[in-house]
C-alpha positions in Angstrom: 85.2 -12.8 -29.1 86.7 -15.8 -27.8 83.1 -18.8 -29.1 81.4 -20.4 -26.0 82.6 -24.9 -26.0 80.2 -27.3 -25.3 80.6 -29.7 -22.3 80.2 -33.2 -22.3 80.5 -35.6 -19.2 80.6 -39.7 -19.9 79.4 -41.4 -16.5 79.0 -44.9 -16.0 76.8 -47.1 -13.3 78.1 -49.7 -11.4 82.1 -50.3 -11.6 80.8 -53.2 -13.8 82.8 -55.8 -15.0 82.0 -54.4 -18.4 83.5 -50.7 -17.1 87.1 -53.0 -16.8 87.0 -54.8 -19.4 85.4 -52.8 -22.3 85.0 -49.0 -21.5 87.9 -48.3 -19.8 89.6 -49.4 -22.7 88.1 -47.3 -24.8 88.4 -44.1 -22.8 92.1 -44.9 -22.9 92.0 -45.6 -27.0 91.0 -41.9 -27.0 92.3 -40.5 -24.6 88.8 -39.5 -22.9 88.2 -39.6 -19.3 84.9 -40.1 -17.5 83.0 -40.8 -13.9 82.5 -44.2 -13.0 79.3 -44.6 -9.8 80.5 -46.7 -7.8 78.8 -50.0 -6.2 80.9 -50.6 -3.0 80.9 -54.4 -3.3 81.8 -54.4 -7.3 84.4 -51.7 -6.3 86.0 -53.5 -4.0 86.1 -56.8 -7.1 88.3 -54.9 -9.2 90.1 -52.4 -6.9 93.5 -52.2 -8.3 92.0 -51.3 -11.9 90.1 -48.8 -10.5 92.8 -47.4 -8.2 94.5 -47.2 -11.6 91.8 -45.4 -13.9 91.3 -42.9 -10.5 95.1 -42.1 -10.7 94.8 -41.8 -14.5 92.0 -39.1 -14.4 89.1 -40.6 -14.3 86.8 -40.0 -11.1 85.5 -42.2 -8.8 82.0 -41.3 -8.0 79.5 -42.0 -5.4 76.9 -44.7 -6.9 75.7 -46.9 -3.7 71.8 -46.3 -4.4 72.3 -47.9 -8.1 71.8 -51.2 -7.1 69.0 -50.8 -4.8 66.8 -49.1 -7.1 63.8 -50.6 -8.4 64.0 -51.0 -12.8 61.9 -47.1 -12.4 64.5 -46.1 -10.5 62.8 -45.9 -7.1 63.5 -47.1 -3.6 60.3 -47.7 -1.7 61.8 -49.6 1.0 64.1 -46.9 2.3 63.7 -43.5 3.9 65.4 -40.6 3.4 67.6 -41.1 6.7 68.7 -44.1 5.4 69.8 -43.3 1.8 71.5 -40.8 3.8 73.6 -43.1 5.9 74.4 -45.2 2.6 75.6 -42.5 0.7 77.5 -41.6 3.8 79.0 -45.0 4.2 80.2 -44.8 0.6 81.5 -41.4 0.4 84.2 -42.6 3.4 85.0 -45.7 1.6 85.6 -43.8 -1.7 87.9 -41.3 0.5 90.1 -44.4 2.1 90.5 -45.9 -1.5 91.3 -43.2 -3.4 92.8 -40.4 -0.8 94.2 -38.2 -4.0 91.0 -37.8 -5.0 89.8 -34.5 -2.7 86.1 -34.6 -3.9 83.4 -36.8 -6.3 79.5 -36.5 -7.1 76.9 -38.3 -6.7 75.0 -40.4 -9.2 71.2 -41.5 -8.7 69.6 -44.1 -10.2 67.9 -43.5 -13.7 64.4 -42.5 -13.3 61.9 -41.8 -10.0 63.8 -40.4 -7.3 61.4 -41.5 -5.4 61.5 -43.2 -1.4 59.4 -44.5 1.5 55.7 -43.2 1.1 56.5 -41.8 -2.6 58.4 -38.8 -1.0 61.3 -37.0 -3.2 64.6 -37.4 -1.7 66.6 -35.1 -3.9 65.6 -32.0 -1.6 67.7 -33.9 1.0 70.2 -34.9 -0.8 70.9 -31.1 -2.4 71.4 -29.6 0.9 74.0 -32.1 1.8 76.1 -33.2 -1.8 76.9 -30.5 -4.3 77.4 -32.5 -7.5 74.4 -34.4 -8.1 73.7 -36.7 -11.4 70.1 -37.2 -11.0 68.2 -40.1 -13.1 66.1 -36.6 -14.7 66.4 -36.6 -18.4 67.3 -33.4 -20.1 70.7 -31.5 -21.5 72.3 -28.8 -19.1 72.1 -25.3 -20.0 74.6 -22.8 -19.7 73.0 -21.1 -17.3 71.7 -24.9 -15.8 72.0 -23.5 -11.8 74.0 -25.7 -9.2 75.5 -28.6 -10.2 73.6 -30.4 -7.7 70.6 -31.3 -9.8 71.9 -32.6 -13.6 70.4 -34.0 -16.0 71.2 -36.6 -17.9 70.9 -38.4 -21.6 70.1 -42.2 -21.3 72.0 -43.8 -24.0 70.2 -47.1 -23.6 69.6 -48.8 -27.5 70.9 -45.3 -28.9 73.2 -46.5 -32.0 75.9 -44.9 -32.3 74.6 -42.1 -34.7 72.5 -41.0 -32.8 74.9 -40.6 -29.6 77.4 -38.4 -31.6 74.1 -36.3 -32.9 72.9 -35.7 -29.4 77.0 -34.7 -28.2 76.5 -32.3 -31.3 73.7 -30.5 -29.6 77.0 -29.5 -26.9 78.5 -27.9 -29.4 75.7 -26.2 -31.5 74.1 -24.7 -28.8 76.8 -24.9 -26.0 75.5 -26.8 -22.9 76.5 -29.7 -20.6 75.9 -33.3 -21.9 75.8 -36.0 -19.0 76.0 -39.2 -20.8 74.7 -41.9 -18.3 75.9 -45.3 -19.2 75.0 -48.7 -17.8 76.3 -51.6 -19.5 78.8 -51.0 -22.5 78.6 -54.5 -24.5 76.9 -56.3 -22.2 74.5 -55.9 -18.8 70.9 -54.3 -18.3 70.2 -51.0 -19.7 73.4 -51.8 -22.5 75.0 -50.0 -25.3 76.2 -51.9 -28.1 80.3 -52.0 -27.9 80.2 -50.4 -31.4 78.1 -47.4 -30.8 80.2 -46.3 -27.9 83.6 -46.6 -29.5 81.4 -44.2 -32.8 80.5 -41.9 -29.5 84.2 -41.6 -28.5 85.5 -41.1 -31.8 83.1 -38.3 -32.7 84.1 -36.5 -29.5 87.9 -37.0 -30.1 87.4 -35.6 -33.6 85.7 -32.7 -32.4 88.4 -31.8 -29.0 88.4 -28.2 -30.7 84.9 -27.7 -30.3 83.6 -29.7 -26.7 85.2 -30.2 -23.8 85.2 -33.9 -22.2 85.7 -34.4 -18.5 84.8 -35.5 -15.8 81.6 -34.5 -13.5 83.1 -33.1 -10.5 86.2 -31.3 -13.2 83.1 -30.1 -14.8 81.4 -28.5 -11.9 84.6 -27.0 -10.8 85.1 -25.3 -14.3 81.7 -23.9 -14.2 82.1 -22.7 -10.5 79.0 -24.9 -9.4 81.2 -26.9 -6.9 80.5 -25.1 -4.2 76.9 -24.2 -4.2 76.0 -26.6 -1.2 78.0 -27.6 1.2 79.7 -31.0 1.3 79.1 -34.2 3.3 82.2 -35.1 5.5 
């Protein structure tokens, strides 16, 4: 009988300048690819690199609420409607840069997903998108539901020890990991440089054991992709 692999997603927040410069080159070291959220305006800074990571494998998700967020991850001064029309704003953009690319998730900001009057927009959200990254913290199951509401590790200050042991939880108990990076080197919310090139290496030692893809390849290998109906 053919041993259940573990599943591990990297996603990053942003399309920093950090993503260029230092984690992009370190997904290619490897040979890893990951989702990068994307922040229209910081997309649109370093479009040609990312045009060139999207056509090398990596996805191009939708992250236009990251920079809105509040540091708890919540965004009092908007409503439902209008994360909505953001979201929507950004999913065509995404689509004119990078036609090839038929489908990406969605990535929420880590923490409250929490709007106008304190109400929970994720309800909204998961009858509309069906790849979600929420800010929830928590590992994916096997039988984790639709891929519309995943949770994530936040690898902020985690050495880089401690990263590979929680990508070993993948493999010893075979679940999804959703690594959800911020800066890499440098930013808010960073990981040390070091720690994430330890985190690549451990999961390039270990190809025979855990998958590492991206998000939306993820969903699509477990079936999940299609468990609400897209925004268009």
């Amino acid at each position: 009988m053919k041993k259940a692999r573990g599943t591990v997603s990297l996603s990053y927040d942003g399309t920093q300048l950090c993503h260029v410069e230092t984690a992009l080159p370190d997904l290619i070291d490897f040979n890893l690819t990951g989702t990068f959220y994307a922040e229209p305006s910081t997309l649109l800074d370093h479009y040609p690199a990312w045009r060139n990571a999207q056509s090398k494998g990596h996805e191009i998700g939708n992250g236009s609420l990251l920079a809105a967020a509040l540091p708890d991850g919540s965004l009092p001064a908007w409503t439902t409607e209008m994360i909505l029309d953001d979201l929507s704003e950004a999913n065509d953009l995404i689509e004119d840069l990078f036609a090839n690319q038929s489908e990406c998730s969605v990535g929420l900001p880590i923490g409250r997903a929490k709007c106008a009057d304190s109400i929970d927009y994720t309800p909204t959200l998961r009858s509309t998108y069906s790849v979600i990254r929420t800010g929830l913290p928590g590992l994916n199951s096997a039988n984790f539901g639709a891929a519309n509401q995943l949770k994530v590790v936040d690898p902020t200050d985690l050495n880089g020890s401690q990263l590979a042991q929680i990508a070993r939880q993948a493999i010893q108990s075979p679940s999804w990991i959703v690594f959800a990076f911020d800066g890499i080197g440098s930013g808010s919310r960073s990981v040390d440089h070091k720690s994430h090139r330890q985190l690549l290496e451990f999961l390039n030692q270990n190809r025979d054991l855990v998958d590492v893809m991206p998000i939306i390849n993820a969903a699509s290998q477990f079936n999940r992709i299609d468990s609400a109906p897209r925004l268009v």
